[in-house]
C-alpha positions in Angstrom: -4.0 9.9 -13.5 -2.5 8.2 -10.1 -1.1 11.1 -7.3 2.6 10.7 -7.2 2.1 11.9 -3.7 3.2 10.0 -1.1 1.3 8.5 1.8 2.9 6.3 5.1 3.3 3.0 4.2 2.1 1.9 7.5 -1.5 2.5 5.9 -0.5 -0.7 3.9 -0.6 -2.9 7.4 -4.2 -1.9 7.2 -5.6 -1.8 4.1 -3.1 -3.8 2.5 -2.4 -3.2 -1.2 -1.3 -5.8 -3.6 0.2 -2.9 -6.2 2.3 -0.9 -3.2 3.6 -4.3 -1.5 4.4 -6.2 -5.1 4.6 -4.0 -7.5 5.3 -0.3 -6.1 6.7 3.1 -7.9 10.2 0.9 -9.7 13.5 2.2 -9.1 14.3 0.0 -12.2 14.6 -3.4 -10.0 14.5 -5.2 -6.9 15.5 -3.6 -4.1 18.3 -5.1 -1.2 16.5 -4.9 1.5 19.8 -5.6 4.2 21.2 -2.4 2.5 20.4 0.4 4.8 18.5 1.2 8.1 15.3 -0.7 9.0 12.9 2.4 8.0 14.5 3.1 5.1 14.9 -0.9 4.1 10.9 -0.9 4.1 10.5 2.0 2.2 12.8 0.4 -0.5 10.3 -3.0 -0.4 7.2 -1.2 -0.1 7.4 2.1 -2.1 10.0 0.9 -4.7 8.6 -2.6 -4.8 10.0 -6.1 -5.8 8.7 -6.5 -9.4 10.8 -3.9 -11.4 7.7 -2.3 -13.0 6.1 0.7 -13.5 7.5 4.4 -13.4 11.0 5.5 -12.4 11.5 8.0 -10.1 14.3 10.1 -10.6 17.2 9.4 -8.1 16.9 12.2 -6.1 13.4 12.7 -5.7 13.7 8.7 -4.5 16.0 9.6 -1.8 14.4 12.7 -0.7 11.0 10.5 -0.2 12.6 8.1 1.2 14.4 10.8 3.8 10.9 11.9 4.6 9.9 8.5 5.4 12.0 7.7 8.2 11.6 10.6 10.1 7.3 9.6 9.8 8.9 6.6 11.0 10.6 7.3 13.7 8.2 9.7 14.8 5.3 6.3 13.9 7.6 4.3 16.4 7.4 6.9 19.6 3.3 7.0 19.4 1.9 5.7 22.5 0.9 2.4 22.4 3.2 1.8 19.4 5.4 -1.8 20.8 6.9 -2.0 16.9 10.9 -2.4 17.3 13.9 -1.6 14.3 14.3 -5.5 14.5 10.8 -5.8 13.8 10.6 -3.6 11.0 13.7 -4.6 9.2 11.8 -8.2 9.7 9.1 -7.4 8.1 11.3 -5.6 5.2 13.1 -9.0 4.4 10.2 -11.3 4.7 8.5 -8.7 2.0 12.0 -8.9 0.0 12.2 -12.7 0.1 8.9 -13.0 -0.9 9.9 -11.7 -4.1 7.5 -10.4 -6.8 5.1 -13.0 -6.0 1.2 -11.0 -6.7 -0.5 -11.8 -3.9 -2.1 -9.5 -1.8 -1.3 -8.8 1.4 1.8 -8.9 3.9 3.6 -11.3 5.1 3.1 -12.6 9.1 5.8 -10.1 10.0 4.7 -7.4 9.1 1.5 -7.8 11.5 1.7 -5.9 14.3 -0.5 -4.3 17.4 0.0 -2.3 20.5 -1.1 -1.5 24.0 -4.1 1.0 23.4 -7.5 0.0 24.4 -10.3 0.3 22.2 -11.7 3.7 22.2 -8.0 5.3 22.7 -6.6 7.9 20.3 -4.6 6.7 17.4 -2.5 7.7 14.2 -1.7 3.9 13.1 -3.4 0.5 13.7 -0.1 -0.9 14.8 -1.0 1.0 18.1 -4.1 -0.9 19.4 -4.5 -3.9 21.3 -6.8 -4.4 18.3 -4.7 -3.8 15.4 -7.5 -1.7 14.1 -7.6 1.9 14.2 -10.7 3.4 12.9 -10.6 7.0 11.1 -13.1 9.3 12.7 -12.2 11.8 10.3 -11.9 11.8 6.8 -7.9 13.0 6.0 -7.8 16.6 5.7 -10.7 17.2 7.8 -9.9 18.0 11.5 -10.0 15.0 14.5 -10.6 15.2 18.1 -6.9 16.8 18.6 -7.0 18.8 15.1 -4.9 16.4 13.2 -6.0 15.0 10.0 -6.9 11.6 9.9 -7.1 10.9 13.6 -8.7 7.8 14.9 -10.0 5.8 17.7 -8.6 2.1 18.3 -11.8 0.3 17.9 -12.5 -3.4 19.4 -12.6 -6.6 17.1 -14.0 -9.7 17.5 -12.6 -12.8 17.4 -12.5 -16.4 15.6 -16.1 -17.9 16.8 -17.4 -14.1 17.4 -20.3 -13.0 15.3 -19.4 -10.5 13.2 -22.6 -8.7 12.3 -22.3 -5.0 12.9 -18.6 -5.6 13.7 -14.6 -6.3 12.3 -12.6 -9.4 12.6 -9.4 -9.9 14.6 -6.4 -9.9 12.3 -5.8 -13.0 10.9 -9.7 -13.7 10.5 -12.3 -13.0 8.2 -16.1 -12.8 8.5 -17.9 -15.9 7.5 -21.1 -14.6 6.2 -21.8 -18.3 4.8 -22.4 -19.3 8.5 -25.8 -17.9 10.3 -25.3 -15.9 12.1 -22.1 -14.6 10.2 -19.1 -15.7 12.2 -15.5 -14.5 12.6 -13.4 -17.9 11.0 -9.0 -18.1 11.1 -8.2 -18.4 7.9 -5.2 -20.7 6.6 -3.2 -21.0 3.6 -2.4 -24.7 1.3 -0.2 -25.4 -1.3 -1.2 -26.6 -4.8 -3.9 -29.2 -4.1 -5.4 -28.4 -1.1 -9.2 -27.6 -1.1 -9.8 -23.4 -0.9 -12.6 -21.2 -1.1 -11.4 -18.1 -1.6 -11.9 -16.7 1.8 -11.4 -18.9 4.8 -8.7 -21.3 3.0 -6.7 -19.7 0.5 -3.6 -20.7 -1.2 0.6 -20.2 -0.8 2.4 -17.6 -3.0 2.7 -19.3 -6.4 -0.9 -20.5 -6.4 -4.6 -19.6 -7.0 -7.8 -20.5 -5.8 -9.8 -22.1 -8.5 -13.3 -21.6 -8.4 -14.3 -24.4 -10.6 -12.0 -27.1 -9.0 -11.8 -25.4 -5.4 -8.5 -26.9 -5.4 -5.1 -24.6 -5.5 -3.5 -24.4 -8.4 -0.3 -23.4 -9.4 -0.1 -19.9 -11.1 -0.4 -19.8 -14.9 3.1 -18.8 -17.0 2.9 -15.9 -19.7 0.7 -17.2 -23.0 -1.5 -19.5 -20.8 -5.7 -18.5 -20.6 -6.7 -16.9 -17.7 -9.6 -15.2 -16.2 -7.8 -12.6 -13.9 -4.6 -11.5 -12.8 -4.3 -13.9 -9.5 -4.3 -17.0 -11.8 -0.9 -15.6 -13.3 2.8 -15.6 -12.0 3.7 -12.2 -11.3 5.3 -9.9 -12.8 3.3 -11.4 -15.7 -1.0 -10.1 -15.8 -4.4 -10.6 -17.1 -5.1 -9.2 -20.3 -7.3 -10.0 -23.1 -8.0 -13.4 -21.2 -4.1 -14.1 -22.1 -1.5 -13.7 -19.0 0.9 -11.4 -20.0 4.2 -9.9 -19.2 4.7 -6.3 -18.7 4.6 -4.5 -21.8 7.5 -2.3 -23.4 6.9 0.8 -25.2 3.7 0.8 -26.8 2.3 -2.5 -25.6 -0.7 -2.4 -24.3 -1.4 -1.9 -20.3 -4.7 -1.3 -17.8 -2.2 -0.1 -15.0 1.4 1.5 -14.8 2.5 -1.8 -13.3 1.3 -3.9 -16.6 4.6 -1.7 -17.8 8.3 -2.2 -17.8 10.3 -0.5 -15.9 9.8 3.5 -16.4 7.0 3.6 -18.3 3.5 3.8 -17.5 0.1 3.4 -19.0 -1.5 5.8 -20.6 -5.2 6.9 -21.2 -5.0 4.8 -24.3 -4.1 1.5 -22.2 -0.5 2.1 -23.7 2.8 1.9 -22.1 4.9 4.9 -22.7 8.0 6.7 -21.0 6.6 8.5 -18.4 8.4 12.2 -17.1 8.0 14.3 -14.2 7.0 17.9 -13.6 7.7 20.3 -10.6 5.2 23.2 -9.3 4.1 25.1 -12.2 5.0 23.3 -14.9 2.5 21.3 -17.7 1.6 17.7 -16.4 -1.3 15.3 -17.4 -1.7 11.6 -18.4 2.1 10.7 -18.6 3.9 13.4 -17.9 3.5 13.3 -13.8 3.8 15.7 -10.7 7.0 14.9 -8.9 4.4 16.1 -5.5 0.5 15.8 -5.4 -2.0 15.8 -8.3 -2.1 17.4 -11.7 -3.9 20.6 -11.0 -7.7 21.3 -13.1 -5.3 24.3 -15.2 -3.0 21.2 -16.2 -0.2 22.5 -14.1 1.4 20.7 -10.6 0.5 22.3 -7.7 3.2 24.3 -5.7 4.4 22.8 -2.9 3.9 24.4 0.3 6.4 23.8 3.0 6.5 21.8 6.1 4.6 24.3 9.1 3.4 26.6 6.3 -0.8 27.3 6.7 -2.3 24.1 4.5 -3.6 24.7 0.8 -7.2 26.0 0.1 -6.7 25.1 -3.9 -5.8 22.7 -6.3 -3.2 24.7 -7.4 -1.1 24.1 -3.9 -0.3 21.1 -1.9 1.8 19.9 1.0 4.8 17.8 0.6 5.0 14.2 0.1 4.3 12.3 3.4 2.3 15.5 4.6 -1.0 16.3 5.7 -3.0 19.2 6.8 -2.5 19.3 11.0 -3.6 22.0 12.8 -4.1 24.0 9.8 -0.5 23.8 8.9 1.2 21.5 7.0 3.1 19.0 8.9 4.6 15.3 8.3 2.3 12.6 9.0 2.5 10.8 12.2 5.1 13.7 13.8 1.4 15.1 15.4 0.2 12.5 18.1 -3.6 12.3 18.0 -5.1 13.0 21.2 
């Protein structure tokens, strides 16, 4: 069963997520992303999503997250290095809200970002290096150089041209291992058509990459054969070699998102109403913690506060948005590694 706990969507600049920027936790549609503050309008595109599937948070819970996330924001904004504006932020929130429910993975232009930091300085988020990489020296949870959880170093990249054995590609690029030695390439996007392979040249939104045809090709409407979900037009899915759209009650599912909005999938690959449980009480398959991870008793863990000592058990957990810093618990990003 998926956490319901939260992590910073920042994470999703680097190691982008087709499922949180498409097709995120629904609030039962398509969020407006000019309606509110820049934070809080990327919270809406990333967390709530643009597709209308999957489970339904309650209202409140929705609002408290999204509280919580624009103070890790703000706090996100203030690291050092960190040259990410509001105007940037609420432009990466409307390209992502444009884009619609589109499938494809990644973020749009906009929402790539880097800072000042050299490689080998202290960092909480990518979007503070020079690099745009920031490499976790410690797993989260286990103590960095400074004592906070998940602390990392910004680490160098090597660019288009640059061999990249033993080493990461600039933003923007990808390593090449067809070429000896393997070699840091741009990559660039066509519409239906133009020649792809997959890695290098890939395809606009509302496309695929065909691997027989190396050609884009548009994507495939619900009933049409397919071979995985990429060669169908989102919302719609792969399954049973048949794109498919989300499933009501009952239909069948792989993932929460192959569901309608407020439902999820269960073990049996079949969408149901999903509801959600508070410290204490019973959870498992569809019935969901509001905060962290169904406990090994079959109970949600209890929720320890904000600068309370950090869990030692699966029966506790910090809050959503929080992790172990210092040995208390603390929201993420509001500790600047060292």
């Amino acid at each position: 069963m998926a956490a319901r706990r939260l992590r910073p969507v920042w994470l999703a600049v680097a190691a982008t997520s087709a499922a949180l920027a498409a097709c995120g936790t629904s609030s039962g549609g398509a969020s407006d992303a000019s309606a509110g503050t820049p934070c809080g309008d990327y919270f809406d595109v990333l967390v709530i999503g643009t597709c209308g599937t999957g489970p339904t948070l309650p209202d409140d819970e929705l609002a408290r997250d999204r509280s919580r996330f624009e103070t890790v924001c703000q706090a996100s904004l203030a690291l050092a290095g960190s040259t990410v504006t509001q105007s940037q932020i609420e432009a990466c929130a409307q390209a992502i809200h444009a884009a619609g429910c589109t499938g494809r993975p990644g973020l749009p232009e906009a929402c790539i970002w880097s800072g000042t930091a050299s490689a080998g300085s202290a960092c909480n988020e990518a979007f503070q290096c020079q690099s745009g990489l920031c490499f976790a020296a410690a797993p989260v949870g286990d103590a960095g150089a400074s004592g906070a959880a998940g602390c990392g170093k910004c680490e160098a990249v090597a660019s288009a041209g640059q061999s990249c054995t033993g080493t990461t590609c600039a933003q923007g690029t990808v390593c090449d291992a067809t070429k000896m030695p393997s070699t840091c390439a741009t990559v660039t996007s066509g519409g239906a058509g133009a020649s792809c392979n997959g890695l290098t040249t890939t395809c606009d939104v509302g496309s695929f990459c065909d691997v027989t045809t190396t050609k884009c090709t548009p994507t495939y409407p619900v009933g049409q054969a397919c071979n995985g979900s990429s060669e169908c037009t989102a919302p719609a899915t792969c399954r049973a070699k048949k794109c498919t759209a989300p499933s009501q009650d009952g239909g069948g599912c792989y993932v929460d998102t192959d569901c309608v909005a407020g439902l999820g999938c269960s073990v049996n690959e079949t969408c149901g109403a999903v509801t959600w449980a508070t410290a204490g009480q019973p959870c498992g398959d569809l019935a969901r913690c509001l905060v962290g991870v169904c406990s090994s008793s079959g109970t949600c863990p209890a929720v320890v506060p904000d600068g309370q000592p950090c869990p030692t058990d699966d029966g506790h957990t910090c809050d959503s948005l929080s992790l172990c810093v210092g040995g208390v618990c603390a929201l993420e990003d509001t500790v600047a590694c060292m």
